[in-house]
C-alpha positions in Angstrom: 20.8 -38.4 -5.1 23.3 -36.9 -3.3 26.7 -38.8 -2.5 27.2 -39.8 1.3 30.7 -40.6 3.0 30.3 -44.3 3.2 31.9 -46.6 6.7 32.1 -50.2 6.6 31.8 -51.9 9.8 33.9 -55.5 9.3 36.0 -57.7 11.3 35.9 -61.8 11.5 32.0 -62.8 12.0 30.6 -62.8 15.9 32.5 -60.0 16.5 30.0 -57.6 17.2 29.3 -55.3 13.9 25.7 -56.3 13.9 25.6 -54.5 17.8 28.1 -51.6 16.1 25.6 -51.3 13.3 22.7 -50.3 15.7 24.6 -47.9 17.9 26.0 -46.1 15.0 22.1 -46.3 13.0 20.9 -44.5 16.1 22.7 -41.5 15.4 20.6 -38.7 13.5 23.0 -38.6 10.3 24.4 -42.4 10.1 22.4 -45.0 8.6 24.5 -48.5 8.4 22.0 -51.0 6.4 21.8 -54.8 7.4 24.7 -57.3 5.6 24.8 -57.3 2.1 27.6 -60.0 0.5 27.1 -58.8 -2.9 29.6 -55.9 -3.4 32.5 -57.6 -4.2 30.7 -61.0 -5.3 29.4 -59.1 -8.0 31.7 -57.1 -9.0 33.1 -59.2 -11.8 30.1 -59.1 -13.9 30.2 -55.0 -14.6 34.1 -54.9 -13.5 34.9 -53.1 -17.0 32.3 -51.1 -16.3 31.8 -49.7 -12.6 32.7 -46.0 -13.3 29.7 -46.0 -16.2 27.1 -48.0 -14.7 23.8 -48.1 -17.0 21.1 -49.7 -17.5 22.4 -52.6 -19.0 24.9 -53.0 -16.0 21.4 -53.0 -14.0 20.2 -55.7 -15.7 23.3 -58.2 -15.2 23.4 -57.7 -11.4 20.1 -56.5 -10.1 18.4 -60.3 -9.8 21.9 -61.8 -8.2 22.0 -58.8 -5.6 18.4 -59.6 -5.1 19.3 -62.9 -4.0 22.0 -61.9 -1.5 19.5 -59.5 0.2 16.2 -61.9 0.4 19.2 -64.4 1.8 19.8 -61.5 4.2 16.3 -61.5 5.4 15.6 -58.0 3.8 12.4 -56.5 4.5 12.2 -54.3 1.6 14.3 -55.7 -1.7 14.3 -52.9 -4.1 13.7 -54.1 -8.1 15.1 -52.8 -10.8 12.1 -50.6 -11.1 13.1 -49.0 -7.4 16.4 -48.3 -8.7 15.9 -46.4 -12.1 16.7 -42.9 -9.8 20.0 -43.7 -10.3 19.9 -42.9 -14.0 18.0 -39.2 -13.3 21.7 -37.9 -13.7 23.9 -38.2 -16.6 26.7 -39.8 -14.5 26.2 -43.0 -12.8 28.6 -45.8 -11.2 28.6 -49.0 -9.2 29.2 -47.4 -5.9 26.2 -44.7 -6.8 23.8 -48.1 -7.0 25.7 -49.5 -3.8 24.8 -46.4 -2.1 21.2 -46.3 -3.5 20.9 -50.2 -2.4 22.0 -49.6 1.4 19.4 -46.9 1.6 16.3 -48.6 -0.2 14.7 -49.2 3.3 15.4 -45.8 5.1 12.7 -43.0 5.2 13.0 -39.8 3.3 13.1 -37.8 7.0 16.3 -39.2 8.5 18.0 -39.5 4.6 17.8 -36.0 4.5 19.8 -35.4 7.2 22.3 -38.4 6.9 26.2 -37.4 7.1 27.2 -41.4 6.7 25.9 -44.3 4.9 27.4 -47.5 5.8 27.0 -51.7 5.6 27.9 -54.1 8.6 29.0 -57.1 6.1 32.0 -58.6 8.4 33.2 -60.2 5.3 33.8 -57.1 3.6 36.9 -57.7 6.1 38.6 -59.5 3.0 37.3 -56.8 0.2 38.6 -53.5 1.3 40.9 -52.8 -1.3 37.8 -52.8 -3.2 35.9 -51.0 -1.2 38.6 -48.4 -1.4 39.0 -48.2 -4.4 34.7 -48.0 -5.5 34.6 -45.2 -2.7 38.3 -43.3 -2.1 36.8 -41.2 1.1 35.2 -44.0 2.7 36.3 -44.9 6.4 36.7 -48.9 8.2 35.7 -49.7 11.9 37.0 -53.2 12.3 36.0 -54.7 15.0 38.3 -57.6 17.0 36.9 -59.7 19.5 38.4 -62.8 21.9 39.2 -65.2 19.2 38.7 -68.2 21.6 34.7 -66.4 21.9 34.4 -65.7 18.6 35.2 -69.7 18.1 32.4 -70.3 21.3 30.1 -68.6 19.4 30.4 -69.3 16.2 30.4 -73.2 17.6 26.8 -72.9 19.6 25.7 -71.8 16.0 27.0 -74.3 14.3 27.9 -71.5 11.8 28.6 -73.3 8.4 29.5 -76.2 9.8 33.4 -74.5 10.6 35.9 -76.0 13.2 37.5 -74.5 16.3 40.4 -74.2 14.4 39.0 -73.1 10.8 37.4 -70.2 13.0 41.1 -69.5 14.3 42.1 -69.5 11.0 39.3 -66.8 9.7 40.0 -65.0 12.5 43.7 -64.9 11.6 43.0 -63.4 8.6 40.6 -61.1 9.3 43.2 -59.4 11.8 46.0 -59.7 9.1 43.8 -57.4 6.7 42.7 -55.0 8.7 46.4 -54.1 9.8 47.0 -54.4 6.4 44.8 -51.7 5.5 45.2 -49.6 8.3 49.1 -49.2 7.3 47.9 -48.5 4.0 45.0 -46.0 5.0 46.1 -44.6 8.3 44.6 -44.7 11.2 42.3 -41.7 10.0 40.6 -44.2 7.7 41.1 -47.0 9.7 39.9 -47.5 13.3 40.4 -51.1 15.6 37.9 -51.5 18.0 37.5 -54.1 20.6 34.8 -55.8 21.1 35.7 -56.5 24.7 35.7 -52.2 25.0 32.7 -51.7 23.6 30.9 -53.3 26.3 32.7 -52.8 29.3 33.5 -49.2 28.2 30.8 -48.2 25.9 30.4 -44.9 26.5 34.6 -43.8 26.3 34.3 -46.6 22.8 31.3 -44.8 21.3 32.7 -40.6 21.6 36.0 -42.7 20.1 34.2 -43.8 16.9 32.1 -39.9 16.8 35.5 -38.5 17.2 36.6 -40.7 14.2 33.5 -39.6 12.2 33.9 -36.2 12.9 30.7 -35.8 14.5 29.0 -34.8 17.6 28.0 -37.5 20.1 23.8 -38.4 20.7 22.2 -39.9 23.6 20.3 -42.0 21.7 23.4 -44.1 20.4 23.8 -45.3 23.8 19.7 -46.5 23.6 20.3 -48.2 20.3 18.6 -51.0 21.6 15.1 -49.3 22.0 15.2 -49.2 18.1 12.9 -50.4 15.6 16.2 -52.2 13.6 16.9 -53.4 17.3 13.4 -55.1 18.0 13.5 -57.2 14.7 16.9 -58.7 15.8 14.1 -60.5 17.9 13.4 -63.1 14.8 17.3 -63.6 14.5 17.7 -66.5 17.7 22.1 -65.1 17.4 20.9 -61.6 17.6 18.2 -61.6 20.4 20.0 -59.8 22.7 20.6 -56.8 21.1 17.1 -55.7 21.7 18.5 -55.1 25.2 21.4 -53.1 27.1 24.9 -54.1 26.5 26.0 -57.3 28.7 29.0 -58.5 29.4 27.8 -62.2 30.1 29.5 -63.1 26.4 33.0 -61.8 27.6 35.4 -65.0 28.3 32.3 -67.6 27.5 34.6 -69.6 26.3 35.5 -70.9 29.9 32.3 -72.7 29.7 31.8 -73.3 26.3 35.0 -74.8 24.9 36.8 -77.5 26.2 40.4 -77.3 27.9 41.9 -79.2 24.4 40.1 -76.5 21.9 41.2 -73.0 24.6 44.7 -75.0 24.1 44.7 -75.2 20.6 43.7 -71.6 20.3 45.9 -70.1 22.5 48.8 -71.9 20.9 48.1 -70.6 17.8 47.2 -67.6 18.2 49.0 -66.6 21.0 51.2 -63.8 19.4 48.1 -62.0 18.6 46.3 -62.3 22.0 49.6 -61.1 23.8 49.7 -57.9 21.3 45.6 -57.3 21.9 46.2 -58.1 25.7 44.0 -61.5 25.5 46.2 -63.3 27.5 49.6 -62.4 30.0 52.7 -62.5 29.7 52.8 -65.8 31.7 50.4 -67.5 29.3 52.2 -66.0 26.7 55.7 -67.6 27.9 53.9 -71.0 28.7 52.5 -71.1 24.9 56.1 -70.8 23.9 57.2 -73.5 26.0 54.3 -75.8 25.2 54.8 -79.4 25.2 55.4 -81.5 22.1 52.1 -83.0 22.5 50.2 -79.7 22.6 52.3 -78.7 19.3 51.6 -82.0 17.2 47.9 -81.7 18.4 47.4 -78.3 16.8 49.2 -79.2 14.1 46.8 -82.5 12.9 44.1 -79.8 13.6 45.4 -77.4 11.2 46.5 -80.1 8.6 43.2 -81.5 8.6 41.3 -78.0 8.5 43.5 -77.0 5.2 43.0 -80.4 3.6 39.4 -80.0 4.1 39.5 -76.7 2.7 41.4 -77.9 -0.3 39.0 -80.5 -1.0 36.1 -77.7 -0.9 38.2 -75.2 -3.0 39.0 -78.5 -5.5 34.4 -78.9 -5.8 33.8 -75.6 -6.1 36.2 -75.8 -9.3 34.7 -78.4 -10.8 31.5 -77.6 -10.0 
């Protein structure tokens, strides 16, 4: 088994990594797998010992990882049977079985001529220290979308049961650690991409990435959605439309989908951010600043009632 330079496609969720995933899985040598969730979930059962991974390490995590992936809607779950390659060498880690994992459903052909492994976990967003330190070369393509459309979306989905502004919130954050790492990493490790770019532009955003990868550019990234990974998004009712070329019909749905009080609410609290990533102008900028007092003390019950709710869940989990 031969070690692969691993990127990580994150960001906040319904941000587009899934549709980042395919492109980049079209290309001849990168293979990103489906979402994951276990690498840093598990972690703390081998944490002592991740550089000498055995087969007892096997044993405490294989049936939890399992879990995560047949949660993922895997096709092909590898046992602990599928992974005993990983010992043909007399040096084995964590991020050799992370590696192996991510690669359990690919065919021999196109593994042979892979330059890049990766996985599209948006989460892993929150886990990159980790990340870097399990795999030191490995390289991050955040991607950052219209926060008021990530909160449309993630609304219509109903996506664990999170308000407008929790969704602000996790978007927040997401942003805060990806600049975070990207001061840490450089930008040579490190790449922001726009959601917003990748459709309108997607051509200019996709030789941006190859340059970032140091490889050459394929056709057949730009008919990712012609793909055998693209026609099962079919069963996925969010992901349908990634068996199709790029549209820019999601781009400012939030017009529609949110109401005047939730676009409010968003913009006032995020408003810094959209100004930098050119969400908004500078005269909706100036306006958030001058908001009225009942705009501010709205927002604000929002966000004390999202953190007490949080709290409360944080609180059952402990005791639990």
């Amino acid at each position: 088994m031969k070690r692969l330079q691993p990127v990580f496609v994150v960001g906040c969720y319904r941000s587009g990594t899934t549709l980042l995933r395919l492109i980049l899985s079209s290309h001849s040598s990168i293979y990103i797998s489906q979402e994951t969730h276990y690498i840093a979930n598990v972690f703390g059962k081998i944490k002592n010992e991740f550089t000498q991974f055995d087969q007892v390490s096997l044993t405490k995590i294989i049936e939890p990882v399992r879990a995560y992936l047949l949660r993922e809607g895997w096709e092909k779950i590898p046992t602990k049977e599928d992974l005993s390659v990983l010992f043909d060498k007399d040096y084995c880690s964590y991020a050799d079985f992370i590696q192996e994992v991510a690669l359990f459903e690919l065919n021999s052909n196109k593994r042979e001529s892979l330059l890049y492994w990766g996985d599209n976990t948006p989460q892993y967003v929150g886990s990159m220290q980790l990340l870097n330190i399990l795999f030191p070369e490995c390289k991050f393509i955040v991607m950052v979308r219209d926060p008021r459309d990530v909160v449309a979306s993630a609304l219509k989905l109903k996506f664990q049961g999170k308000t407008p502004i929790g969704i602000a919130i996790d978007w927040q954050q997401a942003l805060a650690y990806s600049l975070s790492a990207r001061e840490k990493y450089g930008a040579g490790r490190v790449m922001l991409l726009k959601y917003e770019n990748l459709v309108l532009n997607t051509n200019e955003s996709v030789k941006k990435i190859i340059d970032f990868l140091g490889i050459d550019f394929e056709d057949e990234m730009l008919k990712f959605y012609a793909t055998d990974d693209a026609k099962k998004m079919q069963k996925h009712t969010h992901h349908q439309s990634l068996n199709k070329p790029i549209s820019s019909k999601s781009i400012g749905r939030f017009k529609k989908d949110l109401t005047q009080k939730q676009i409010n609410n968003i913009t006032l609290y995020l408003a810094e951010y959209l100004f930098s990533l050119n969400y908004i102008s500078q005269q909706e900028y100036l306006q958030s600043v001058c908001d009225s007092t009942a705009n501010r003390l709205n927002l604000y019950s929002c966000m004390v009632a999202e953190w007490g709710w949080r709290w409360l869940g944080h609180v059952k989990s402990k005791v639990i």
